[in-house]
C-alpha positions in Angstrom: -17.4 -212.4 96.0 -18.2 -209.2 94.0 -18.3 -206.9 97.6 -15.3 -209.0 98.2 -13.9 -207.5 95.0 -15.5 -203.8 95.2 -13.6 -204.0 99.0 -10.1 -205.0 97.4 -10.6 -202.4 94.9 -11.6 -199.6 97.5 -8.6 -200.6 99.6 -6.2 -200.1 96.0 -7.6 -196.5 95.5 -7.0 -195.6 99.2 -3.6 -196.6 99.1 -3.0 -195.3 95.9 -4.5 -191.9 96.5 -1.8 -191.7 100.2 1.3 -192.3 98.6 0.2 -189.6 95.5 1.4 -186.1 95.9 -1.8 -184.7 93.9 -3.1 -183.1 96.7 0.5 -181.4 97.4 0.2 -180.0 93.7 -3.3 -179.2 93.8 -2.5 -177.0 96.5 0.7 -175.1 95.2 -0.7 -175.1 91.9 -3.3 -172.5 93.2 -3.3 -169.0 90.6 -3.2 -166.6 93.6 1.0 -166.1 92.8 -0.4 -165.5 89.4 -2.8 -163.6 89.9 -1.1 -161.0 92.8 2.0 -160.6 89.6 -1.3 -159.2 87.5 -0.8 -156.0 90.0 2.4 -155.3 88.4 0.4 -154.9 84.9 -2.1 -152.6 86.6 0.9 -150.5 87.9 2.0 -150.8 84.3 -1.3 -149.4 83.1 -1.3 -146.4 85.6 2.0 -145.7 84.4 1.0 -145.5 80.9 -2.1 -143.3 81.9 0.3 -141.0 83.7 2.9 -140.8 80.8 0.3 -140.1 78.8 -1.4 -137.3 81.0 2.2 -135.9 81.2 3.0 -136.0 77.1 -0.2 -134.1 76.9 0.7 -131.3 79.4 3.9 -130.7 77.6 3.2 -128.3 74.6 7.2 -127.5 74.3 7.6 -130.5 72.7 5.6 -132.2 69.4 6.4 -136.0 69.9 5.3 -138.3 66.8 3.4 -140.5 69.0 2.5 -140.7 72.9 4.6 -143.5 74.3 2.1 -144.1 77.0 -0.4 -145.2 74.8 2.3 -147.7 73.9 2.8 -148.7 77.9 -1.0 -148.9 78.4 -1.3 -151.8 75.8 1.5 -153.5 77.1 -0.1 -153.6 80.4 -3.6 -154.4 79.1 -2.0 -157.4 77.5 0.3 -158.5 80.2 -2.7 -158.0 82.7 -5.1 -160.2 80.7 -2.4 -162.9 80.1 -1.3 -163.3 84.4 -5.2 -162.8 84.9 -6.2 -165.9 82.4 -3.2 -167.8 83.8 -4.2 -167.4 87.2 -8.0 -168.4 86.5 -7.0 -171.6 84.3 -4.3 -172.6 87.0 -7.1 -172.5 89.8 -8.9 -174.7 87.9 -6.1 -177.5 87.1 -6.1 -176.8 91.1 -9.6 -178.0 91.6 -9.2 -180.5 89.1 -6.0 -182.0 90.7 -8.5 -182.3 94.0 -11.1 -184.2 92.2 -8.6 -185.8 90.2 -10.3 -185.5 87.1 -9.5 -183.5 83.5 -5.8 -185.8 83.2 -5.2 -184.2 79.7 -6.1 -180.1 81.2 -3.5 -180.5 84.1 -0.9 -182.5 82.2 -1.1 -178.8 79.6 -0.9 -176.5 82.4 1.5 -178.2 84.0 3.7 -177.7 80.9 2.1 -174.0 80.8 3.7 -173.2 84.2 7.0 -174.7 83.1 7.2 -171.3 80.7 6.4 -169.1 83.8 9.6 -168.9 86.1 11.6 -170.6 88.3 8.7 -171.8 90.6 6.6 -172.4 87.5 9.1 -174.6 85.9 9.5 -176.6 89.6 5.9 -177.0 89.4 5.7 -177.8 86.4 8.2 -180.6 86.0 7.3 -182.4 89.4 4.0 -182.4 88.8 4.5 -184.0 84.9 6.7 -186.4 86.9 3.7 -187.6 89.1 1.1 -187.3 86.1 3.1 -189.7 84.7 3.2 -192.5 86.8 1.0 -195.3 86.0 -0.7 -195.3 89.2 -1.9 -192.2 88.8 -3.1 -192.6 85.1 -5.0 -195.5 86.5 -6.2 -193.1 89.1 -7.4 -190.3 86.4 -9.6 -193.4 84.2 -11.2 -194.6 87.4 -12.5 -191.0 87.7 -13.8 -190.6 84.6 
């Protein structure tokens, strides 16, 4: 009776992890987007160095402040930011395989809704399938 039981239940989280789309999200949810927009910032940063580099060369002119040192920072920050994203989003990714951390990937799922157009596609299907009851059940059988 009890392998009887274990069997039926076995049977319930194979069907239940076919008809899911978590392996769908787990694999668009991958950082690499994220991470390949941090190249942008580095360009960002080069910039900065080379606005900087050219402020110095120019003794004709006595500017308050260098305004590359103002683009370098800007690019330091928006390079750390894509570069975090792009980590944590790899691992809701690895999560979403394993289907495990439920409260993690339901917060970056609402994290990519703030990142774009693909972000906030992302985003909002995959809080639509988080929040099936099927799924929650699927996320405490994990844990």
């Amino acid at each position: 009776m009890v392998l009887l039981s274990l069997g039926n239940r076995y049977l319930n989280l194979v069907s239940m992890h076919s008809n899911n789309k978590l392996n769908t999200f787990s694999v668009l949810f991958k950082g690499i987007l994220t991470l390949c927009f941090a190249i942008f910032f580095i360009f960002y940063v080069g910039l900065g160095f080379f606005v900087t580099s050219a402020v110095e060369l120019d003794q004709s002119k006595d500017m308050p402040f260098n305004p590359g040192i103002i683009i370098i920072i800007l690019g330091v920050i928006g390079l750390i930011i894509t570069v975090t994203l792009g980590i944590l989003k790899i691992l809701a990714s690895s999560y979403l395989k394993s289907i495990k951390n439920y409260n993690f990937i339901f917060a970056m799922a609402v994290v990519s809704c703030l990142t774009g157009i693909l972000g906030i596609l992302l985003g909002v299907f995959t809080l639509i399938e988080l929040s099936k009851p099927e799924i929650k059940q699927m996320f405490d059988n994990n844990n």
